[in-house]
C-alpha positions in Angstrom: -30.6 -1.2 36.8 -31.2 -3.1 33.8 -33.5 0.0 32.3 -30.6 2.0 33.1 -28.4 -0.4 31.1 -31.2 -0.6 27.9 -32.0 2.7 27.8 -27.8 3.4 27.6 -27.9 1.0 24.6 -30.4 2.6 23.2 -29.4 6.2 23.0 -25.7 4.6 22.0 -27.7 3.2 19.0 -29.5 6.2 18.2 -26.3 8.2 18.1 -24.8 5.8 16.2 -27.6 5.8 13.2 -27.3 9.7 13.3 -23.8 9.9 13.2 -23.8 7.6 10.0 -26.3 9.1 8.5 -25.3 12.5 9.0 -22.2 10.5 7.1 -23.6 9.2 4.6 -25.8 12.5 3.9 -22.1 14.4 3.6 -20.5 12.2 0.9 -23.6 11.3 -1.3 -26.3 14.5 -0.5 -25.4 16.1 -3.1 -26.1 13.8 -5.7 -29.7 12.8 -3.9 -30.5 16.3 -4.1 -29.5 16.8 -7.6 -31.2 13.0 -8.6 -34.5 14.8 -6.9 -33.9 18.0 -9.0 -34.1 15.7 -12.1 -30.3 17.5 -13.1 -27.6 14.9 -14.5 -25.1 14.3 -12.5 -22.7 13.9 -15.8 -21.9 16.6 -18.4 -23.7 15.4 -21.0 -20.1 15.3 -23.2 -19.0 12.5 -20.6 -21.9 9.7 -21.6 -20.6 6.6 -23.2 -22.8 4.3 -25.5 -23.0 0.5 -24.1 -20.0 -1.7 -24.9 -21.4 -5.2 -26.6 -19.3 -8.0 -26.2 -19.4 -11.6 -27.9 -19.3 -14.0 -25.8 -19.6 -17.5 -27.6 -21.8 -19.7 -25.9 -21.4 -23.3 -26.0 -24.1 -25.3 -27.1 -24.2 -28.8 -24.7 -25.8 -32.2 -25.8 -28.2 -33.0 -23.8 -27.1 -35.9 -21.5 -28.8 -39.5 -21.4 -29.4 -41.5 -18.9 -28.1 -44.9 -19.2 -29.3 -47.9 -16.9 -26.7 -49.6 -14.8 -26.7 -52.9 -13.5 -26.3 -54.2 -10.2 -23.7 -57.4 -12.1 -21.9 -55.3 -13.9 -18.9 -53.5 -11.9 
């Protein structure tokens, strides 16, 4: 009985993974096929150059470490 019930799981899994995949293969397979074709997927009028930005970094002092005593509260 508990084959019964593993194998069940199993198969339920399996379908599972080919049902998303087969999912997955429907929304992206076109741009796979076209990335293993070597082809753009972007009109080449559509590419836009890097945007830099400043960012200001903040230099911090280096801390140091200062003795404490066991007297002084």
């Amino acid at each position: 009985m508990i084959a019964a019930l593993a194998t069940l799981a199993f198969l339920a899994t399996l379908w599972l993974l080919v049902v998303v995949g087969a999912a997955v293969l429907e929304e992206s397979g076109a741009k796979i096929a076209a990335a293993l074709r070597g082809v753009p997927t972007r009109p080449a009028g559509l590419q836009f150059a890097p945007a830099r930005m400043r960012l200001r970094s903040r230099v911090q002092q280096p801390m140091r470490a200062r003795p404490r005593w066991r007297d002084a509260a």
